[in-house]
C-alpha positions, 0 to 999 in steps of 0.5 A: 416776175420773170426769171430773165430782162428781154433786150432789144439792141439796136446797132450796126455793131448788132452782132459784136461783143457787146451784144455777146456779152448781154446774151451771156448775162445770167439776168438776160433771158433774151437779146433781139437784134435790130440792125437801124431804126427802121426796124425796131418797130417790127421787132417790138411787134414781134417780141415780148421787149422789157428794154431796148438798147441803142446806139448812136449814129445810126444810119438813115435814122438817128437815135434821138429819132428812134427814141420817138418812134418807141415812145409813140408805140409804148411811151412806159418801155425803157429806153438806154441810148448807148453813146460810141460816139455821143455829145453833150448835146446828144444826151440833152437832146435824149433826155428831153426826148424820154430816154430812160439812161444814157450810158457813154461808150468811152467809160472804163466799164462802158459794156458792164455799166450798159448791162447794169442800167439795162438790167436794172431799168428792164426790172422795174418795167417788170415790176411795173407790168406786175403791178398794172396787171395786180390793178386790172385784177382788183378791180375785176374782183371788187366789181364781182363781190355780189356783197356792197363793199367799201375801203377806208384808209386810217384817215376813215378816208374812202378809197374805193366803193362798188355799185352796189355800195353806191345804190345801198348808201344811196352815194356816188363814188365821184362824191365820197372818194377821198372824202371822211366817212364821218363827215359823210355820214354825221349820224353815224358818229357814236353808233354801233358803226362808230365804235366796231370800226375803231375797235378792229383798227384798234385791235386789228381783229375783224369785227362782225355785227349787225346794226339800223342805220335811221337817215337810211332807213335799213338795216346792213349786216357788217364784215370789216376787215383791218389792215395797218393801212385801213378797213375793208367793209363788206355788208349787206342789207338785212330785214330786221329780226332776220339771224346772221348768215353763216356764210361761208363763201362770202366771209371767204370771198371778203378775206380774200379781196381785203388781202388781195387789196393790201398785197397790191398796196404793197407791191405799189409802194415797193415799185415807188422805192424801186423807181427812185433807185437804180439799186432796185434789188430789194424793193423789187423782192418786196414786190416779187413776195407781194406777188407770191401772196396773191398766188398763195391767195389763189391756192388758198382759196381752191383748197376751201372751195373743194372743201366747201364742195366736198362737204356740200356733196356729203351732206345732200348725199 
């Protein structure tokens, strides 16, 4: 997350005291200055914005117009109407324009509370960046897992399935997302698969094992992997009488995408919090510590990997 909010400030009053006083914050990295409505576009082209600030009675274009322009180029960025001379009738007409705040100008804190609600809005438009590029990254990662994968939520709800889950249970995820596992797979309940499941949500320890599933006709060798929020299942294909892998690499590779996973369950649910308060600061270090651990992740596994090498080299040498 970054250290300071990017503002963009848009006014005739550009390069007055309020602007001074947002650019001496300590949360600000940054304040960019546009002096009408014609040239915020050029601005948010040309500078990485977290949040735009702008007055009203602009000249050539009004701010409510303004507030429109920004939303046809980037409907999520925030967008505080700063009110000098505002109406009842202008905070209505912003609100029903997608204004994220309106501050009023006339208030005795007027430039300190402009500074808070920019902050604060600029914080959670962070938060939400992080969490999209935490998205992106999952499914990068569930889709290069060479092993058939699946997620279960604690309602054995599938959340997730790649390709090459879909080909070996012979399922599409348009039909099974969302629904029970168990229901899906009727046979399956009182089996090996039945009971391993329940005994890592039971114990929250993977479980490891190697079982036939008869409606299919295979057999599948099993990681799951337990969380408080489910199970991630990573398995494989088998020849009957075949002995276990000890790989190391895919065990790695599971551990990781499972952790990976509840790290942007995590950062999700904190966002959620975040964008119901405007006193954010905690659940926005819930989502900055998600964050941390999929770094910690990363490092984690280059140091196994040069340790997996370094053995691999060794051994051959």
């Amino acid at each position: 997350m970054a250290d300071g909010v990017r503002v963009l400030y848009v006014g005739e009053r550009a390069d007055g005291a309020r602007v001074r006083a947002l650019d001496a914050t300590t949360d600000v990295a940054e304040v960019v200055t546009a002096p009408d409505g014609a040239s915020v576009v050029d601005a948010l082209s040309g500078h990485d914005i977290d949040c735009i600030a702008c007055e009203d009675g602009l000249p050539g274009m009004d701010a409510i117009s303004v507030l429109r322009l920004v939303r046809d180029t980037d409907p999520a960025i925030p967008f505080v109407l700063y009110a000098i001379d505002g109406s009842e009738s202008l905070a209505a007409d912003a609100i029903s324009a997608g204004v994220t705040d309106y501050v009023t100008a006339g208030e005795a804190d007027g430039v300190e509370h402009l500074i808070d609600t920019l902050v604060s809005a600029a914080r959670r438009y962070q938060a939400e960046q992080d969490v999209a590029l935490l998205n992106d990254l999952a499914r990068n990662v569930y889709e290069r897992i060479t092993d058939a994968f699946f997620a279960l939520d604690r309602d054995w709800r599938f959340t997730y399935i790649n390709q090459e889950a879909e080909n070996l249970l012979e399922v599409t995820a348009e039909r099974i997302v969302g629904e029970n596992v168990w229901e899906i797979f009727p046979e399956s309940v009182g089996s090996t698969f039945y009971t391993e499941f329940h005994r890592a949500i039971a114990t929250q320890n993977p479980v490891v094992f190697e079982e036939s599933f008869g409606p299919l006709d295979k057999q599948f060798e099993v990681r799951a992997f337990p969380s408080e929020d489910g199970l991630s299942i990573h398995f494989r294909q088998t020849i009957a009488g075949e002995s276990t892998r000890g790989d190391h690499l895919m065990e790695l590779t599971s551990v990781l995408s499972y952790d990976l996973a509840d790290s942007i369950d995590n950062a999700r649910a904190a966002l959620t919090s975040a964008q119901a308060s405007h006193s954010a600061t905690e659940e926005l270090d819930d989502i900055e510590a998600a964050l941390d651990r999929m770094d910690d992740l990363i490092n984690h596994s280059i140091t196994l990997a040069n340790e997996e090498d370094y053995s691999t080299t060794n051994s051959t040498g």
